[in-house]
N, C-alpha and C positions, 0 to 999 in steps of 0.2 A: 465289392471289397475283395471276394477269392480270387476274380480276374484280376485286379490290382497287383495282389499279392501274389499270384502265379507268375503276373508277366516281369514284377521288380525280381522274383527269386531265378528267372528263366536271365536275367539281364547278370545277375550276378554270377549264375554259374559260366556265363559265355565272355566276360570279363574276365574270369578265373581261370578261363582254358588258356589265355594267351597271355599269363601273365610269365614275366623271364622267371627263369630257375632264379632261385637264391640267391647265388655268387653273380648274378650278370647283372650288368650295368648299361643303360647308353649312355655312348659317350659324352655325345654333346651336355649331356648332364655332370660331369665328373670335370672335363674341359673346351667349355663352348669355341673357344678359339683354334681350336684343330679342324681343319678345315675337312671338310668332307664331298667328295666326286662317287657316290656309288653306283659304280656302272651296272651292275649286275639287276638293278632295280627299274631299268630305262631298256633303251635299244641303241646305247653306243659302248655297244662289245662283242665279241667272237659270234655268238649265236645271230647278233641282230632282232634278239627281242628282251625282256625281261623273264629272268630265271625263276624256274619255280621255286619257292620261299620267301621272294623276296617282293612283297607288298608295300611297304615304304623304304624312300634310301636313307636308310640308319643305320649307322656302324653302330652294334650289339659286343662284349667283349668280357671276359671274366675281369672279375674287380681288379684282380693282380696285374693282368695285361696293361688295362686301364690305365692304373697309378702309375705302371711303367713311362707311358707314353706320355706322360703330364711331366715325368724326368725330364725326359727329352724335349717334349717343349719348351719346358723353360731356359732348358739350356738354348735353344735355338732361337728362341724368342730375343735373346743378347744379343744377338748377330744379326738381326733383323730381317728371321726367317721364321718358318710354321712348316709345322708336319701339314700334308692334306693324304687321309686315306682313300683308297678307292676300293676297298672290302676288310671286312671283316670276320664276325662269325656267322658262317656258310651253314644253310640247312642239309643234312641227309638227302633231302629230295631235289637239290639244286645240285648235287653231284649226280644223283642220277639222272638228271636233266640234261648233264653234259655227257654223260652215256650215253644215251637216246640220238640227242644229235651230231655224237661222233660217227653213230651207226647211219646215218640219213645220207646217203651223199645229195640229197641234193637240197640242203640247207648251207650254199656256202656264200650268201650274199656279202657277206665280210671280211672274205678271204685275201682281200686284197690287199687290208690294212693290218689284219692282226695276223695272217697267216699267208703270206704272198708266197714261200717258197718253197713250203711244207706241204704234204698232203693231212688233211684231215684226219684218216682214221689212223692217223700216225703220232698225234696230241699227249695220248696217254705214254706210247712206245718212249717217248723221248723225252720223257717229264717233265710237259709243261701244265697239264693238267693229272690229277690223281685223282682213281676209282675210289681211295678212300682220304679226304683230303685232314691235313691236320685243319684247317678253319673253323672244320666241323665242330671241334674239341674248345675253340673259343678261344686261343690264344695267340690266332698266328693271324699277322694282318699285313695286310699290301698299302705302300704306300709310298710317297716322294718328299721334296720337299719343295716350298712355294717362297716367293720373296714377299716380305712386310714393306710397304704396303700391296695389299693381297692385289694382283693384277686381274681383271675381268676373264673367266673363262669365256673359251669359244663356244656355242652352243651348238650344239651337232643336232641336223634335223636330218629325219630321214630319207634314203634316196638320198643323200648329196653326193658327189664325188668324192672319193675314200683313196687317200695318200698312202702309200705301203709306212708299215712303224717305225721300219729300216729308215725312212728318206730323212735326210738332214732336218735339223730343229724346226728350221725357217719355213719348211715345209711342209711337216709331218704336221698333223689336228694340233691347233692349240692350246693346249688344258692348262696353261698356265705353270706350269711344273718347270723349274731350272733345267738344265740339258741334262737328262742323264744317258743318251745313244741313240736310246730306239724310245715311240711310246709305251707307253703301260699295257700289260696283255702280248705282248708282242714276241709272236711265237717264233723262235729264230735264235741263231747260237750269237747275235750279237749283245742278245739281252744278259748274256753270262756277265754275271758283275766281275771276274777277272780279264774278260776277252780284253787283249791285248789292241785289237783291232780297233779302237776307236782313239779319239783323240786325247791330251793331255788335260785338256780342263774337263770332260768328261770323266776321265778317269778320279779328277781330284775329286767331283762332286760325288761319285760311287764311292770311294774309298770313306770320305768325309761321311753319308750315310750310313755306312757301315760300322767307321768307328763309333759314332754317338747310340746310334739304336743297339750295338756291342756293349758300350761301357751301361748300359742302362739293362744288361739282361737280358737281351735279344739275339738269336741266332739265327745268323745267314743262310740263304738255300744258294744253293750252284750254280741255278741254271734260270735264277730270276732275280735282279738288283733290286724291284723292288718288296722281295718278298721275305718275311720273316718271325720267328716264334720265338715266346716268352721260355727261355732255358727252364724254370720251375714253373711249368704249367699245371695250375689245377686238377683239371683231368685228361692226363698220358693219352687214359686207355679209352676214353667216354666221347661217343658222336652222338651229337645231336642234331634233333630234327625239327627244333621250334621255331614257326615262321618269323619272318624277320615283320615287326607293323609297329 
């Protein structure tokens, strides 16, 4: 009966170590139909493997984020479209992850699709990655938008041939996502949600992005269309480091 009782009180404190802070939520639980691609949890993204924190692909998000993004889908959901995110709240150790392999040069098996024209230890310099990221904080998330009825993603296996993110729709991996220029991750100043460089129905689906996840609270980054934070974030100042499972 003490073994018993040791091993249920040992199951309960290891339960209790991974359970979310307070304020967070997953998503799929708040709104199952926001589709979700998390790259960071697999091996189709910059590093070419799964990041550290990230043990299951589940967008984690403070409640207020959350509720945000259920605005916005229902507004999109009229139009016969859906948010899909492809991150969310980032652990502490998954930014230092991307420290680590910025310093390696010779981790660049991916360079071809998410970073073809950059150099590497050059990511941070040019802000497409940050040493200390707001996702950390739980209210900044990445994401596109997809057409209702949901179109089958491409499934990326590894080792396949890897399309620069720059290359035309028709071309570039297909995740399913409406044209927004470049893929997602795509390290390169076409990904600037202003660049002028891309074409008109592009532009309209970036601007359209912007204005719906804007009117719902959400602020735009510079230098990534699909990136963006809840204007009253929970917590400003606070990084967190609780794995993602």
């Amino acid at each position: 009966m003490k073994i018993f009782h040791g091993l249920f009180f040992s199951l309960l404190v290891c339960s209790a170590a991974y359970s979310l802070p307070e304020n967070f939520v997953y998503l799929n639980k708040i709104d199952p139909s926001i589709q979700q691609e998390m790259r960071y949890a697999g091996y189709h993204n910059f590093m070419g493997r799964p990041v550290a924190g990230y043990e299951t692909p589940s967008c984690i998000l403070t409640k207020q984020a959350a509720k945000a993004l259920v605005a916005v889908q229902r507004e999109l959901l009229k139009k016969s479209l859906s948010l899909k995110v492809y991150d969310c709240y980032r652990p502490a150790r998954a930014v230092a992850d991307f420290v680590a392999w910025s310093e390696d040069p010779g981790q660049q098996e991916m360079k071809q699709e998410f970073y073809p024209d950059i150099n590497k230890a050059d990511v941070f310099q040019l802000g497409y990655v940050a040493k200390k990221s707001g996702h950390s904080r739980g209210s900044t998330v990445d994401l596109t938008i997809v057409p209702v009825p949901i179109p089958k993603e491409a499934d990326y296996q590894r080792g396949q041939k890897l399309v620069a993110c720059t290359a035309a729709h028709s071309l570039r991996f297909h995740d399913n996502s409406i044209d927004m220029g470049t893929g997602y991750d795509c390290m390169d100043e076409l990904s600037y949600p202003d660049n002028v460089n891309v074409n008109s129905r592009v532009w309209q689906h970036r601007m359209f992005l912007r204005q719906v996840m804007m009117k719902h609270g959400f602020e735009p980054y510079s230098k990534e269309w699909w990136h963006f934070t809840l204007e009253k974030e929970p917590y400003p100042e606070t990084y967190f480091d609780f794995k993602v499972k």
